[in-house]
C-alpha positions as CSV (number, residue, x, y, z in Angstrom):
1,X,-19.7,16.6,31.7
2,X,-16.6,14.8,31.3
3,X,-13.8,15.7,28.8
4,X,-15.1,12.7,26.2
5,X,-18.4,14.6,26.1
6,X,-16.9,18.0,26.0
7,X,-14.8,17.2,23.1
8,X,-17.6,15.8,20.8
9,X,-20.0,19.1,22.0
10,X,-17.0,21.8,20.5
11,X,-18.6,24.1,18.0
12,X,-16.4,23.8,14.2
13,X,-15.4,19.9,15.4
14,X,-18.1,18.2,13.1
15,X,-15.8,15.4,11.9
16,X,-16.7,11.8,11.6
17,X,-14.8,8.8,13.2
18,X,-13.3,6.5,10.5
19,X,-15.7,4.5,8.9
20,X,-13.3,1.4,8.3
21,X,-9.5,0.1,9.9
22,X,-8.1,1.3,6.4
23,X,-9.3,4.7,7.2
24,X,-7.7,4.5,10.2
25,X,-4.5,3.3,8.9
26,X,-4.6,6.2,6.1
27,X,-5.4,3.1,3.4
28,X,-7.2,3.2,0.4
29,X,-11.1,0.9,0.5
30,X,-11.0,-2.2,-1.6
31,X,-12.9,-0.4,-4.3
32,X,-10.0,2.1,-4.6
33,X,-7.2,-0.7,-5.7
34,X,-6.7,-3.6,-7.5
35,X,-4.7,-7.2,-7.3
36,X,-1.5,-7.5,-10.0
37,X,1.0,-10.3,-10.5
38,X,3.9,-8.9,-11.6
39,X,7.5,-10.1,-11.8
40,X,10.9,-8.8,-10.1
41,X,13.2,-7.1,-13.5
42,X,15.4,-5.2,-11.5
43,X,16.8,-4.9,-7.4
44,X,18.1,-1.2,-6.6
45,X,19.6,-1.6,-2.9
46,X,21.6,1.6,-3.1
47,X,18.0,3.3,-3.3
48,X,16.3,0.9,-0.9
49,X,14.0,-0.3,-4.1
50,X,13.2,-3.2,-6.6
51,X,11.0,-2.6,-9.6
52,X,8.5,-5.2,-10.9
53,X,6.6,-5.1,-14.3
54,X,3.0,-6.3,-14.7
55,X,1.5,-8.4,-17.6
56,X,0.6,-5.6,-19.1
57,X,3.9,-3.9,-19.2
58,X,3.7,-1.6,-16.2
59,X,6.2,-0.8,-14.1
60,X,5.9,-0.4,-10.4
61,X,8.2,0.2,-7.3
62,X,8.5,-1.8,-3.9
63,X,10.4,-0.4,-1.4
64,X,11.2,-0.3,2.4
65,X,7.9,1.0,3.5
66,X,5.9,-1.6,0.8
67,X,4.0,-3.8,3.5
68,X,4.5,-7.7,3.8
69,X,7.7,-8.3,1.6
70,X,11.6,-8.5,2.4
71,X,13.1,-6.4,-0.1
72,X,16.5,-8.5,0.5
73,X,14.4,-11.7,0.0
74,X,13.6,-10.8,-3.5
75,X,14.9,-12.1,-6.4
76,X,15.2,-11.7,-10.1
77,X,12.7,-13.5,-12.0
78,X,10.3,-13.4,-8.7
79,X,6.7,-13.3,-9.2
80,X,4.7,-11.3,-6.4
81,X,1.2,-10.4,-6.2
82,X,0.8,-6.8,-5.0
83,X,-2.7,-4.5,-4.1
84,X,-2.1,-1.5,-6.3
85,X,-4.0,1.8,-6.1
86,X,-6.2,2.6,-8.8
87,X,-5.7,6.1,-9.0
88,X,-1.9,7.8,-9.3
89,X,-0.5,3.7,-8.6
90,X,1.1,2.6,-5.9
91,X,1.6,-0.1,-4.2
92,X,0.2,-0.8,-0.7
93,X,0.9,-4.7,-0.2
94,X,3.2,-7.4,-2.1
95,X,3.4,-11.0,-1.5
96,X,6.1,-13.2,-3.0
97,X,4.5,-16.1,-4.9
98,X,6.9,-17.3,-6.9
């Protein structure tokens, strides 16, 4: 039996392997979030952050570890479409478009 085998045979190790790359990557499923526009009203540097507000009038943070956008690139005004999660929001991805 080679160690491969002997790992998946040890009693109390029952766990799955992911079922998807965002599992993998700790993500959220596609069900889970949602797709907002939402616009640049303010750029915090000194906290590594820039806040953007939705149509709807909620606010949400993009910083450092936000995936795919420059915080330095952004701008005032800037639209950007961002995958939110639907529970306890957050945002996982932006994209400027705008």
């Amino acid at each position: 039996m080679d160690n491969r085998q002997r790992a998946n045979t040890t009693p109390g190790t029952n766990v799955s392997p992911p079922s998807s790359k965002n599992e993998c990557l700790g993500l959220p499923d596609a069900e889970e979030t949602r797709a907002v526009e939402a616009v640049v009203f303010a750029l915090i540097p000194e906290y590594d952050q820039v806040k953007v507000r939705d149509l709807g009038g909620h606010i949400y943070a993009l910083t450092r570890k936000t995936r795919g956008v420059d915080l330095l690139a952004l701008q005032l005004g800037q639209r950007v479409a961002c995958t939110v999660t639907r529970r306890l929001p957050r945002v996982l991805r932006a994209k400027i478009i705008g």
